[in-house]
C-alpha positions as CSV (number, residue, x, y, z in Angstrom):
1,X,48.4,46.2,35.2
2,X,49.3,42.7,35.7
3,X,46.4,40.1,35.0
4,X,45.9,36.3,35.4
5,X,43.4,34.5,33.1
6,X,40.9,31.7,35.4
7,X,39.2,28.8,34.0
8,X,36.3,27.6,35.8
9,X,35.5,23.7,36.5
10,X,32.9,21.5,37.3
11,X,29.1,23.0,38.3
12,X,29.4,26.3,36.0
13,X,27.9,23.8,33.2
14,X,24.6,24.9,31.5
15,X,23.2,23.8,28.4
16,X,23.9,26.5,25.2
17,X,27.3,27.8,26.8
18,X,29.9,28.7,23.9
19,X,26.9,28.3,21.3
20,X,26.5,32.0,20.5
21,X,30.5,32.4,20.9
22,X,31.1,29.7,18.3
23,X,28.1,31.2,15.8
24,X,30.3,34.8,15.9
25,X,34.2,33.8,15.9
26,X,35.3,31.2,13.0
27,X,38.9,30.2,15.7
28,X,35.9,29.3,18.7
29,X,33.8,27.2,16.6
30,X,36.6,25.3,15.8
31,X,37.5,24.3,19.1
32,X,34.5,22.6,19.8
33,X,35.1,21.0,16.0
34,X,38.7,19.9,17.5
35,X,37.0,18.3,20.7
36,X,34.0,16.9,18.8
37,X,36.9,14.9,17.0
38,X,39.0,14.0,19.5
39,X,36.3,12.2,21.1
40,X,34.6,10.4,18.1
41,X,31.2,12.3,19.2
42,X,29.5,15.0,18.8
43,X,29.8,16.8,22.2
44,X,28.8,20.0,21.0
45,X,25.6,19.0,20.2
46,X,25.1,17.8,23.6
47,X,26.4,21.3,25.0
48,X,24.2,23.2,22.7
49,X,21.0,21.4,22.8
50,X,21.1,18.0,24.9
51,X,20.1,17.5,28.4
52,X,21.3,19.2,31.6
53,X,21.2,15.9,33.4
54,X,23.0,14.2,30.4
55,X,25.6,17.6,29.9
56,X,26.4,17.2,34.1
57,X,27.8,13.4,33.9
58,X,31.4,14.4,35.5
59,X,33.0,12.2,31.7
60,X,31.2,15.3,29.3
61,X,31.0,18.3,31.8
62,X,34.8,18.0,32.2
63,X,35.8,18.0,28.5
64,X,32.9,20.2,27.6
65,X,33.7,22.9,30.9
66,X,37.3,22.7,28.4
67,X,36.1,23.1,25.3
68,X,33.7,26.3,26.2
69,X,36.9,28.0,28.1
70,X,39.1,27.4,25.1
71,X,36.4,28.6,22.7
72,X,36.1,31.7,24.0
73,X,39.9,32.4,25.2
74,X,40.0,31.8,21.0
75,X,37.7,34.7,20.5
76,X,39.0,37.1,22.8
77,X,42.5,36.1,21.0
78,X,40.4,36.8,17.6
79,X,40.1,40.1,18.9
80,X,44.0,41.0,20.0
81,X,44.5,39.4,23.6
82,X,47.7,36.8,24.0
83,X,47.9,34.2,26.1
84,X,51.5,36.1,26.9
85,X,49.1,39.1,27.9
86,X,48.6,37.0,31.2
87,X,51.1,36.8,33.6
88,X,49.8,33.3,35.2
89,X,47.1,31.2,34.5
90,X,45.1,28.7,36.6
91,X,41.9,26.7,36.6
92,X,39.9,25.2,39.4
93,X,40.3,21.3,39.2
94,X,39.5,19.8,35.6
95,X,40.3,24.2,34.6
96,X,43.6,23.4,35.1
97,X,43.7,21.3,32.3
98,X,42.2,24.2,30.4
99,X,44.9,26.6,31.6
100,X,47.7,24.1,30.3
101,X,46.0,23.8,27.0
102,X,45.7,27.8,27.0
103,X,49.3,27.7,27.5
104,X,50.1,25.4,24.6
105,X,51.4,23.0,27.4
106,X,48.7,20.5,26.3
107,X,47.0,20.3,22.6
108,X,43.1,20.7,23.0
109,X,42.5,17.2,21.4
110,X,44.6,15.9,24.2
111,X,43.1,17.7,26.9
112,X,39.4,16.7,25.5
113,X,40.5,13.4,25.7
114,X,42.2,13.4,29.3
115,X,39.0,15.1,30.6
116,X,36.9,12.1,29.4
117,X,39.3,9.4,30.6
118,X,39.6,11.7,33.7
119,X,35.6,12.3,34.6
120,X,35.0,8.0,33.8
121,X,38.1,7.4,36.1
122,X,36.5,10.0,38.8
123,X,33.1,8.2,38.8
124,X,34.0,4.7,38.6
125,X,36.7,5.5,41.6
126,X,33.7,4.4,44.5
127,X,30.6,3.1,44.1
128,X,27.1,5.3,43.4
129,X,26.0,6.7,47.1
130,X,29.5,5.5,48.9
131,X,30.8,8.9,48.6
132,X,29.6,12.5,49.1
133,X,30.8,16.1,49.2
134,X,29.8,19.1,51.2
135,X,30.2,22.8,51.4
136,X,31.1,24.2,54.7
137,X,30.3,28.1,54.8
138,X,31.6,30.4,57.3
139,X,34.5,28.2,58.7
140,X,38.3,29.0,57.7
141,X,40.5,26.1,56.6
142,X,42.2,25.1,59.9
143,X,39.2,24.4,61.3
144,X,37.1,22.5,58.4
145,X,40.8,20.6,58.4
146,X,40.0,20.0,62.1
147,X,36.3,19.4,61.6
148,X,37.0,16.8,58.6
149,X,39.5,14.7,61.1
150,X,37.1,14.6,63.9
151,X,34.2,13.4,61.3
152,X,36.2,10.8,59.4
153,X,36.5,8.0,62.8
154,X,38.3,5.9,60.7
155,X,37.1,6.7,57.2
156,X,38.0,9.2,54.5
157,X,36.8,12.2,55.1
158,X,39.0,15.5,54.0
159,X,39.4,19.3,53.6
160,X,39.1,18.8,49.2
161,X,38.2,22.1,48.2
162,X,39.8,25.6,50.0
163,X,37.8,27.9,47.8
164,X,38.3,31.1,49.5
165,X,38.1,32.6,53.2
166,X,34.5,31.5,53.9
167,X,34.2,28.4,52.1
168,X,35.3,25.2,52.5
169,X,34.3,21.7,50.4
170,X,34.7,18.6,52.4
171,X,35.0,14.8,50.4
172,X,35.0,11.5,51.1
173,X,32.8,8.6,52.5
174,X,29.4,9.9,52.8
175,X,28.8,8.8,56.7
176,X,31.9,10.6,57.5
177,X,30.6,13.8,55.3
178,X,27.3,13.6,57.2
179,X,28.7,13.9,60.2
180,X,31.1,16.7,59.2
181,X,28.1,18.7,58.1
182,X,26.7,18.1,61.8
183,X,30.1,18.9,63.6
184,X,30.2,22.3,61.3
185,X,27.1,23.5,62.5
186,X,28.2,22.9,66.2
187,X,31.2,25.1,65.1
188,X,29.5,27.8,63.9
189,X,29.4,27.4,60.1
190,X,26.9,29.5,58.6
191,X,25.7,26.7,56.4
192,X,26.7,23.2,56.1
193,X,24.9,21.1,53.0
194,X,26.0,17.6,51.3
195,X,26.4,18.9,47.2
196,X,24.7,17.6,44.9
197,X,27.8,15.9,42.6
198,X,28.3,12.3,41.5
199,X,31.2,11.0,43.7
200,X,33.9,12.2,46.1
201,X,36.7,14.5,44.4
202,X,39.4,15.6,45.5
203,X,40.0,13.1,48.1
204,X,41.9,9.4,48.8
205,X,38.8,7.5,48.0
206,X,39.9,8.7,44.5
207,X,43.4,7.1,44.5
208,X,42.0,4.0,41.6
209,X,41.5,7.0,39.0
210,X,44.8,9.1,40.0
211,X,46.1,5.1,39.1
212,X,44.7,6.1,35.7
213,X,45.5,9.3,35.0
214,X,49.2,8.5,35.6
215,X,48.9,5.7,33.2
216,X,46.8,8.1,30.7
217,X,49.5,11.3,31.1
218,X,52.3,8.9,30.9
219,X,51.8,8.3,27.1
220,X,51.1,12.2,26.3
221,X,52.8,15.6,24.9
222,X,53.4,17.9,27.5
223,X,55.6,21.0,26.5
224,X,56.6,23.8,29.0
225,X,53.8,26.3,29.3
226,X,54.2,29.3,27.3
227,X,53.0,31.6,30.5
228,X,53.5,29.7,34.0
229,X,50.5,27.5,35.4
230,X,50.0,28.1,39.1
231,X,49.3,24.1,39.8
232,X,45.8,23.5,42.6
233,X,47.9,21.0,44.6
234,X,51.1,23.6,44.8
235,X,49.1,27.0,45.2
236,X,52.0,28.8,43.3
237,X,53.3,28.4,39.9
238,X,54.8,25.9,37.8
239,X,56.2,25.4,34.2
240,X,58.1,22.4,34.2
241,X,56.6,19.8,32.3
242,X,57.6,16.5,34.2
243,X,56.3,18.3,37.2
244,X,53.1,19.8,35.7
245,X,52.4,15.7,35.0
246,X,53.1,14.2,38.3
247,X,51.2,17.6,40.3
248,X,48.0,16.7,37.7
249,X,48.0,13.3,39.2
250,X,48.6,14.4,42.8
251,X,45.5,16.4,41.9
252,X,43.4,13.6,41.5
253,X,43.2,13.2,45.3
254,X,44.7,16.6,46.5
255,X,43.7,19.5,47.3
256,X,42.7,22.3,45.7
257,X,44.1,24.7,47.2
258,X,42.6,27.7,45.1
259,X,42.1,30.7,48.1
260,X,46.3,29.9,48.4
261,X,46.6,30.6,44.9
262,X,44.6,33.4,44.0
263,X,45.9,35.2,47.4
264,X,49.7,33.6,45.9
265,X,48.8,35.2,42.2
266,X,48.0,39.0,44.2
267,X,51.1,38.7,46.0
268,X,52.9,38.9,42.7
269,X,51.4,41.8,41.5
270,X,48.4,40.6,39.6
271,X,45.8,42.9,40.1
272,X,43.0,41.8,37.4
273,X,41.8,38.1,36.9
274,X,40.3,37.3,33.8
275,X,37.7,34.4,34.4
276,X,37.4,32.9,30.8
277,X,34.8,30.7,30.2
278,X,31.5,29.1,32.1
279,X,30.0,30.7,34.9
280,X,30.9,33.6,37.5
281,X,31.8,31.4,40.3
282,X,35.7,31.8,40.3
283,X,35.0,35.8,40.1
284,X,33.2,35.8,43.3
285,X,35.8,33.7,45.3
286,X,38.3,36.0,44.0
287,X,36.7,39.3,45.4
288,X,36.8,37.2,48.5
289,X,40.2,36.3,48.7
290,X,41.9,39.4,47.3
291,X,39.6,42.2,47.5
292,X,41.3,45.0,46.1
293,X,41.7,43.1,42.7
294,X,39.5,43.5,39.3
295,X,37.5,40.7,38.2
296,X,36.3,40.2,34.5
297,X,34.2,37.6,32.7
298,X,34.4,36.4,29.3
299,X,31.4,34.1,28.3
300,X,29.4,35.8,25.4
301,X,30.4,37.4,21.9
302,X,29.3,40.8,24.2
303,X,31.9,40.6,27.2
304,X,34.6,39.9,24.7
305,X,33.2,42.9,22.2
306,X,33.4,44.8,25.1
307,X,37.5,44.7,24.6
308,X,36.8,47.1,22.1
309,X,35.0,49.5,23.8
């Protein structure tokens, strides 16, 4: 059985996640130790107890969404599984920085500390309320891509998330979005509703914080992945490491492109996708995409006792 281990991004965020993971396994408490440090703050504390509100700001749900998947990747290793067990790994947006750190392509500290720089960059990219994002159900790629050109009339307005056959995120100014939504639901979406996030991913409104990654990734270790990371912006996989640094720039304001990847990931042979981490939502794309696959989730000290059994 070939597998491939997922890491989940931004919206699987909830207040407690990793706590009772870091309580049972010594190696998973001392990932969030690692991140609390890297960052000069005590994020854990705001995982484990704080506020939603305060826990969904884009600069801590992105290095917290990381620290959470690497905790509990450290307690299923705890209990036998290597990182070489996997035959790929990929995460959806800021995961992907959690799959290169699961890879030892990135140190955790470094990670933590991209995903802060990263999330600031993200939401100081446009002003509040210039941008918005929606999710367009029921409507393949091709024609979201076609819906997003007709809506944009000379702003941004683009196809930024291709999450699996049925659903589609769009990004970019939020008159342009609005009218997207409108369009979609005289194309025959099944829904069609603006999300609820902080600014426009994904999209060319976010080119000032791409500017900023590339500055921030220029100065950091990046070592060839020990298992090959299939990149959002590529949909298939990569393990150079001057290339893994210029496709998480490109990221910034691609694509992802994770319906291509997953179905890319079944064509070679993997058959069982391990989401690790926050959340269900990757597991429920994937039965979408390739339906004959297994899904598992790791999140609690039970799913990974459950090895065992």
């Amino acid at each position: 059985m070939s597998r491939a281990f997922l890491f989940p991004g931004q919206g699987a965020q909830t207040i407690g996640m990793g706590r009772a993971l870091a309580d049972t396994y010594p190696a998973a408490k001392d990932v969030f130790q690692e991140v609390d440090d890297a960052l000069g703050e005590s994020l854990s504390a705001l995982i484990w107890e704080g506020d939603i509100a305060e826990l969904t700001l884009t600069a801590n749900a992105q290095p917290a969404l990381m620290a959470t998947s690497l905790a509990t990747l450290r307690a299923l290793q705890a209990e036998g599984v290597a990182i070489t067990d996997a035959a790929f790994v990929a995460g959806h947006s800021l995961g992907e920085y959690s799959a290169l750190a699961a890879a030892e392509a990135l140190s955790v500290t470094d990670a933590a500390k991209l995903l802060r720089i990263r999330g600031r960059a993200m939401q100081a990219a446009t002003p509040v309320g210039e941008g918005a994002m929606a999710a367009l159900l029921g409507l393949d790629f091709a024609t979201v891509t076609e819906v997003a050109q007709e809506a944009a009339q000379g702003q941004v307005c683009q196809a930024a998330n291709d999450n699996d056959p049925a659903q589609v995120v769009v990004s970019g100014h939020k008159a342009a979005v609005e009218r997207a939504v409108e369009i979609a639901k005289a194309r025959g979406a099944k829904r069609a509703m603006l999300l609820p996030v902080s600014a426009p991913f994904h999209c060319a409104l976010m080119q000032p914080a791409a500017d900023v990654m590339a500055n921030a990734l220029a100065d950091v270790t990046l070592n060839a992945p020990v298992v090959p990371v299939v990149a959002n912006v590529r949909a298939e996989a990569v393990s150079d490491a001057d290339t893994i640094r210029k496709l998480l720039i490109e990221q910034v304001t691609g694509s992802v492109r994770w319906r291509e990847s997953i179905a890319w990931m079944a064509a070679q042979g993997v058959t069982e996708f391990w989401e690790i981490g926050a959340g269900k939502a990757l597991s429920g794309m994937v039965k979408r995409i390739a339906k004959e696959a297994g899904t598992r989730n790791f999140a609690t000290p039970e799913d990974v006792a459950a090895l065992r059994a």
